[in-house]
N, C-alpha and C positions, 0 to 999 in steps of 0.2 A: 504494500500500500504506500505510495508515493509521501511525502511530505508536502503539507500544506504552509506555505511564504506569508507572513504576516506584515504588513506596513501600516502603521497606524498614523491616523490624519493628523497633519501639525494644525488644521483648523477644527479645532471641533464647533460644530453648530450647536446654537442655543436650545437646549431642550424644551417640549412645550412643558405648562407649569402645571403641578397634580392638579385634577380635575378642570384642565383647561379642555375645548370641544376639540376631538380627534375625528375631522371629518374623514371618510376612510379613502385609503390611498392618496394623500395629498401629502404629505410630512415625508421624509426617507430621513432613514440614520444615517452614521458618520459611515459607514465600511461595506462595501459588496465582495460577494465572494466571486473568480471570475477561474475557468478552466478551458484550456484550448483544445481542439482536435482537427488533427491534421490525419489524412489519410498516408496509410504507412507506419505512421505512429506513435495513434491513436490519441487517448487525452492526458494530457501532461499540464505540465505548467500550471499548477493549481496554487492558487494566492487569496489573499482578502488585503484589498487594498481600499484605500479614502472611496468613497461612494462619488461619481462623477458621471460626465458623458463618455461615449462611447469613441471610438476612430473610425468609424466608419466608410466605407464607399459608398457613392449615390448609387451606386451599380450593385449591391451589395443582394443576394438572392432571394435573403429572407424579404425585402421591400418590394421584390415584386413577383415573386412567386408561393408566397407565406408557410414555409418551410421553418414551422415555430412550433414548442409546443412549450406548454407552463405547468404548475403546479399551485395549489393555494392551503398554506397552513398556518396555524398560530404559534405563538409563545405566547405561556402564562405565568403571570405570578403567582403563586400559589401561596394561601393563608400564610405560611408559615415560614416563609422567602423562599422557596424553593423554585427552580426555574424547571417546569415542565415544559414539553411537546406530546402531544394526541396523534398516535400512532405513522410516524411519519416512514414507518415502511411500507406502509399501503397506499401513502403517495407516493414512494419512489417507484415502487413496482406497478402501478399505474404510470407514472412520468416514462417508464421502460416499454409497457404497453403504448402509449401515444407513440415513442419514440419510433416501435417496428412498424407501426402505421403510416408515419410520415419520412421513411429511410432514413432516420436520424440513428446514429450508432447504439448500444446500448452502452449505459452509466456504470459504473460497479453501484449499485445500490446502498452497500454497507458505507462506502468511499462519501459517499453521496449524503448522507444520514450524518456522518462525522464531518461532514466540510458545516452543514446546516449547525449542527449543534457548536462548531466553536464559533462559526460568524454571530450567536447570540451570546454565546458567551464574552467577545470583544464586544458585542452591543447591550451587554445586558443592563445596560444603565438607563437603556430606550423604552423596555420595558414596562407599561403604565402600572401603578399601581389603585387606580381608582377600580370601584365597581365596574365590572362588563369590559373592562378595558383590556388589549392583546397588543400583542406583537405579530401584526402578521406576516409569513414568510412568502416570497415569490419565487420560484427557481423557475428557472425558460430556458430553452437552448434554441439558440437564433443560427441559420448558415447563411453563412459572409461571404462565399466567395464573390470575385468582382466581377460577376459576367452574366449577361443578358443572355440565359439561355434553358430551356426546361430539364432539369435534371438534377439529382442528389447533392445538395454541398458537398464540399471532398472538406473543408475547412468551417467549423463550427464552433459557436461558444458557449459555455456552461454559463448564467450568469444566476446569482440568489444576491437579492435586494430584500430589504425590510420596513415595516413601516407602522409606527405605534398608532391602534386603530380606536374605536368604538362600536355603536352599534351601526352591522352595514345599512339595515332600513331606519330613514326618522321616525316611523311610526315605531320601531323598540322591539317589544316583545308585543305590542299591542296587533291584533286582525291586520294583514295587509287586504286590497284589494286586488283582483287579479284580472286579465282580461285575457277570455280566452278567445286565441288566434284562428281564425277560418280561411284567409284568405292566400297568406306565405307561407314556406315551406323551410325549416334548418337543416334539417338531417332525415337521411331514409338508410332501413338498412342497405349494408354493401359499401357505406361514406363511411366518415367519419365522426357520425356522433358520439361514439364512443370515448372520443378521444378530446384530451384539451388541446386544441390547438386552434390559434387565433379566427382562422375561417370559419368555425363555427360561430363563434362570437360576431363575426362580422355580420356573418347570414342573421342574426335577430336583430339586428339595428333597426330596420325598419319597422320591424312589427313593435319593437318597444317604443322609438318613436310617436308613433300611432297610439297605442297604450297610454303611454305616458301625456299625448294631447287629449286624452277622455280622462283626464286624473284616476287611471290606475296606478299600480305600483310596477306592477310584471305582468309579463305573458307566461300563458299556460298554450306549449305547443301541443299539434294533433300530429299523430302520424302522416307522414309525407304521403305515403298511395294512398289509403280511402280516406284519410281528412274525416275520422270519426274514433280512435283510438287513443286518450288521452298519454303522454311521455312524459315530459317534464318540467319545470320553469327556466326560465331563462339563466339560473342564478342556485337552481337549488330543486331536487329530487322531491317530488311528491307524496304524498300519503293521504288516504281517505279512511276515516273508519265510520261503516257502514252497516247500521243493525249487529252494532256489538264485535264486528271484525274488520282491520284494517286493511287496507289493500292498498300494495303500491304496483305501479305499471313495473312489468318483468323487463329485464335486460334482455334485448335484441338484438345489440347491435348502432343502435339510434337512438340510446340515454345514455349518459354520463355514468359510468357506476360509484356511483360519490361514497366516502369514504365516511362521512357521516347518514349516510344511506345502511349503508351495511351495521352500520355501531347504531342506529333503530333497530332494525331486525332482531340484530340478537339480544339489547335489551328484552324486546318486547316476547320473545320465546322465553327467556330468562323469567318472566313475569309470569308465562303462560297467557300471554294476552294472543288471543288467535289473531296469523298474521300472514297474507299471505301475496305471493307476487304472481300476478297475471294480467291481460289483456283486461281493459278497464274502458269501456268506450262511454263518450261523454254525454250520450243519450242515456245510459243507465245510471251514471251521475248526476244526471239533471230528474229522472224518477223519483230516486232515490231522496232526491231532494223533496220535490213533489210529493213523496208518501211520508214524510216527515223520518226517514230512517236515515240520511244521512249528517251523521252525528256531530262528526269533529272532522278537518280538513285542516295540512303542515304540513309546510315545507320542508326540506332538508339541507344542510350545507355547512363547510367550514365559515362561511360568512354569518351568517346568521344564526347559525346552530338551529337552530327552532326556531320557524316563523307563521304561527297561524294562520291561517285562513279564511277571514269573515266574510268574503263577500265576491261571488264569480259571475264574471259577465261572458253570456253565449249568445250571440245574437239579441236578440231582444228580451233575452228570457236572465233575468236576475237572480242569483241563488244566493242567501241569508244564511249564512251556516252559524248555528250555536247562537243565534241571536248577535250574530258580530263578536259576539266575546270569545276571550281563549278558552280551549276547552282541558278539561281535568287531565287528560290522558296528552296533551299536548304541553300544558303547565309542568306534570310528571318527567316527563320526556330533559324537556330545557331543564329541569333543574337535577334532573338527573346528570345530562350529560356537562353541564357547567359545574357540578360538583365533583365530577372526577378529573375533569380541565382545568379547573383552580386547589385541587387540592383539599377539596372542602370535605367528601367524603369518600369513602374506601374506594378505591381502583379493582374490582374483584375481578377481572379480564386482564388485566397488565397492560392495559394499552397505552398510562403514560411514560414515556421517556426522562429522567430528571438532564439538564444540562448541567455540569459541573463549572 
């Protein structure tokens, strides 16, 4: 395992002040972690240097043929000052999975995991300690070569940035609103929804645009061929529970399999709360609503953690869930998983990491 080069900034930036607003992704620490790959070899030269701009080519592959993928996780402080992370080898082996998707090399994982935990540990001073407050972590691998032309970077870069957040919706933990999409299309299987990589993200713009001029919050996508099978938000893995059992749409190929997706599930067996993953179409959701059986509706994601569900627009047809309020089994959930994220109660899965 190579050695990781350390330079630390002779400028350090003003920290924001305890409990000042961390609107998210706007703030970055002092230090990124940056890693090269060159074909032949492979990835070397792995540093944490002063956080800055890039050297980039105008010509440069990732800018015009979007040959990117990311990752999204936290750091937490935890009651007791301990520095966790929430299972950050199910993002690397995810970020591995994007990577054979879009002919990006594969990471050493374990390499990967320890470059993340010491670039917090030179930043752990960014770290918030207010309520709800994180560290959250970015890692992307971008290809650079200088050349106008379709086909695999040979030269690529590892890059993890950070950025001390809050909560990613302003509504909090309170109902967002959602607006389900009919018209556009992000992913089908055989693509890439599976994967994080920037072109998905691009393919919702418009339809969140559109969302967002009817003051919702997010889009709720359909399946790409019949445009009647609910997937996922723009932001964050779904769940419905419906006359006492939940249901989130199964992995096909065309959802994200979110990593706090999976850390629901096995709470919720853990609990024996019936839970199950399949084909979910949004006419039986809009019934279901209708027959007054559907219960509770949440989102899923390292952003939000838990984000309820008050209120889905489907054409003309308006669904009220839980009376707009959070629901029990949603409340459960968030303060389940921000209890084992902050430290607050027992980890009985092992899924946090401490940083030293």
């Amino acid at each position: 395992m190579q050695e990781i080069r350390v330079e630390l900034t002779k400028n350090p930036k003003q920290k924001p002040a305890p409990g000042a607003p961390l609107p998210f992704g706007t703030i970055f620490s002092d230090h990124m972690f940056l890693m090269d790959y060159d074909k032949g070899k492979g990835w070397h030269d792995a540093r944490i240097v002063p956080f800055g701009n890039l050297d980039m080519s105008p010509a440069a592959m990732c800018l015009h043929y979007g040959q990117s993928v990311f990752e999204g996780m936290k750091a937490y402080r935890a009651v007791d000052g301990r520095i966790l992370l929430f299972r950050p080898d199910r993002n690397m082996a995810r970020m591995n999975s994007s990577n054979d998707r879009l002919c990006i090399p594969q990471i050493d994982e374990k390499f990967a995991e320890k470059a993340i935990e010491k670039l917090v540990s030179v930043d752990k001073d960014w770290i918030p300690t207010s309520e709800g407050a994180s560290l959250y972590i970015r890692p992307f691998i971008i290809g650079m070569d200088p050349h106008i032309g379709v086909h695999p970077a040979n030269h690529l870069l590892f890059i993890v940035i950070t950025c001390p957040v809050g909560n990613y919706y302003p509504e909090g933990l309170n109902p967002v609103k959602i607006y389900v999409e009919k018209n556009y299309v992000r992913a089908v299987r055989g693509g890439m929804g599976y994967t994080k990589t920037a072109g998905n993200y691009a393919a919702s713009l418009k339809a969140q645009d559109e969302a967002e001029k009817q003051d919702y919050t997010q889009v709720l996508w359909l399946d790409g061929v019949e445009r009647k099978y609910i997937e996922e938000v723009g932001t964050m893995n779904v769940f419905f529970k419906i006359n006492g059992e939940v249901v989130t749409p199964e992995l096909q190929g065309s959802i994200l399999p979110g990593v706090t997706r999976m850390s629901v599930i096995e709470i919720l067996k853990k609990w024996g709360v019936p839970v199950v993953e399949r084909r979910l179409s949004i006419q039986e959701l809009a019934d279901a609503a209708k027959d007054g059986k559907l219960e509770e509706a949440f989102g899923s994601g390292t952003a939000a953690v838990i984000s309820p569900i008050g209120h889905l627009k489907w054409g003309d047809d308006i669904m009220i869930i839980n009376d707009g309020k959070i629901g029990e089994l949603s409340q459960k959930l968030y303060d389940t998983l921000t209890g084992i994220q902050w430290g607050k109660i027992p980890d009985p899965f092992g899924w946090t990491v401490e940083v030293k």
